[in-house]
C-alpha positions as CSV (number, residue, x, y, z in Angstrom):
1,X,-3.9,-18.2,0.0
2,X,-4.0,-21.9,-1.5
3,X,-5.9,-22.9,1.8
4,X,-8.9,-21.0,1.0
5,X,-12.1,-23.0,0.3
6,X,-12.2,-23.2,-3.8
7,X,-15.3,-21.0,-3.9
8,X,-13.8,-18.7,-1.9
9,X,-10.3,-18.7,-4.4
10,X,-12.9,-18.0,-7.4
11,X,-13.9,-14.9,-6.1
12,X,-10.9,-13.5,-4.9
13,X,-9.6,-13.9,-8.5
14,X,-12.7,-12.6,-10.2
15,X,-12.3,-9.6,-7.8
16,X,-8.3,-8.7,-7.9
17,X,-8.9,-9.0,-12.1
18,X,-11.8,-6.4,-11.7
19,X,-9.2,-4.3,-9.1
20,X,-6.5,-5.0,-11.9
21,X,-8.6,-4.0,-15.0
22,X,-9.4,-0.5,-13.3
23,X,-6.0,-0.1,-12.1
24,X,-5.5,3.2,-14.0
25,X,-8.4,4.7,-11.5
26,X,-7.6,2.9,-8.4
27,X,-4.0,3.1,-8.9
28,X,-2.7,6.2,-10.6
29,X,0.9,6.5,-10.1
30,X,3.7,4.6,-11.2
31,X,6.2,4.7,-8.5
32,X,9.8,3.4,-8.3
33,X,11.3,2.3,-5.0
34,X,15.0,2.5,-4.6
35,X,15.9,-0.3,-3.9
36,X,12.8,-2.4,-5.6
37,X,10.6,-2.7,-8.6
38,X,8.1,-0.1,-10.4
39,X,4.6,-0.7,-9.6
40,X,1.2,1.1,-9.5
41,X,0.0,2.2,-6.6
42,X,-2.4,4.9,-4.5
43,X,-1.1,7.6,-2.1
44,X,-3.4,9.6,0.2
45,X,-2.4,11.6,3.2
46,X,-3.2,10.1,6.4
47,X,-6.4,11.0,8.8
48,X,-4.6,11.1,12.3
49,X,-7.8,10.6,13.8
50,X,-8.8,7.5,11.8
51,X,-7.5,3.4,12.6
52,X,-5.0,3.4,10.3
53,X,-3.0,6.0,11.3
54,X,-3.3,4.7,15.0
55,X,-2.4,1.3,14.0
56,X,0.6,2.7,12.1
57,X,1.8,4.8,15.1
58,X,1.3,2.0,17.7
59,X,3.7,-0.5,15.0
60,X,5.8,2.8,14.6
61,X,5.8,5.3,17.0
62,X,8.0,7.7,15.3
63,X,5.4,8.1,12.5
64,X,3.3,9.9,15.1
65,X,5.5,13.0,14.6
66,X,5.9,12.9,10.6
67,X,3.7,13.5,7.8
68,X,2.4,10.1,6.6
69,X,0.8,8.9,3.8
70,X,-0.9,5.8,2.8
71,X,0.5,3.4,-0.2
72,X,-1.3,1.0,-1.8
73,X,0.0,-1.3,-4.1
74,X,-2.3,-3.0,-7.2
75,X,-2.8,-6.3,-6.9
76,X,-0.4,-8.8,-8.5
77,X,2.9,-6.0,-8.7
78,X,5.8,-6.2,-5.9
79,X,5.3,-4.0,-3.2
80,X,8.3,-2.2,-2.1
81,X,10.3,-3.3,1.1
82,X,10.5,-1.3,4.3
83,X,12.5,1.7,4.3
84,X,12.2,1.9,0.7
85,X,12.3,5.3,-0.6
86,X,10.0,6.2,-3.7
87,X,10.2,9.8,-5.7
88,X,6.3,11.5,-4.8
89,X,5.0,14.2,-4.9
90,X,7.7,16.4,-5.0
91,X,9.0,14.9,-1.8
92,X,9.8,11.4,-0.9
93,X,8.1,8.7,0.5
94,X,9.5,6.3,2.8
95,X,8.0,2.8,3.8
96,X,8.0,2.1,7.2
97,X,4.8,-0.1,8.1
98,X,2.5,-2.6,6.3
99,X,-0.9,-3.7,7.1
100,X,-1.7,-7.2,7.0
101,X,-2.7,-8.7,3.3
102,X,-6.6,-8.4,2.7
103,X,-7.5,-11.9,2.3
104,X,-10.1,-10.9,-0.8
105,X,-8.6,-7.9,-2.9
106,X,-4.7,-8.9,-1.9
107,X,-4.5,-5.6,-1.4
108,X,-2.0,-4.4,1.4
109,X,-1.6,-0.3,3.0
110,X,1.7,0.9,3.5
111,X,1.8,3.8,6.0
112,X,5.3,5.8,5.2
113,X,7.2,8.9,6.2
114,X,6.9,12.5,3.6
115,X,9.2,14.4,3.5
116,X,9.5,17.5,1.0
């Protein structure tokens, strides 16, 4: 995001160090993708009457018939690839959508597949 006007870079990094510093809160769970990298992250279950979920269906049709969750990654850690699997839960997670990048937190939603 180096073409960002420099007041604008200033707060993005005062606000992704304020996301990072309360990671444990915002992002509780230390997940590990196979194939990929640990990292903290969020999962909630979707609402499939919200804009997410219809976003995610409309990328991803199949998801409309699956249990899906939403994965957020913190800040500055790798996010897993598509079709990644990661250990949740008691079940699995799979990766199979990702939202565009916010511009200010660099925070990106994952919507993926549950399984049990």
């Amino acid at each position: 995001m180096d073409d960002l006007h420099p007041e604008m870079q200033a707060l993005q990094s005062e606000f992704q160090a304020a996301l990072t510093q309360d990671a444990g809160f915002l992002y509780p769970y230390r997940l590990t993708p196979a194939p990929g990298t640990p990292f903290w992250g969020n999962v909630w279950s979707a609402d499939p009457k919200g804009r997410q979920f219809a976003q995610a269906v409309q990328a991803v049709p199949d998801l409309a018939q699956s249990d899906v969750r939403f994965l957020t990654v913190r800040p500055g850690d790798e996010p897993p690839g598509r079709l990644s699997v990661i250990p949740f839960g008691g079940g699995l997670l799979t990766v199979h959508w990702w939202a565009q990048t916010d511009a200010l937190s660099g925070e990106t939603v994952a919507a993926c597949e549950w399984t049990p």
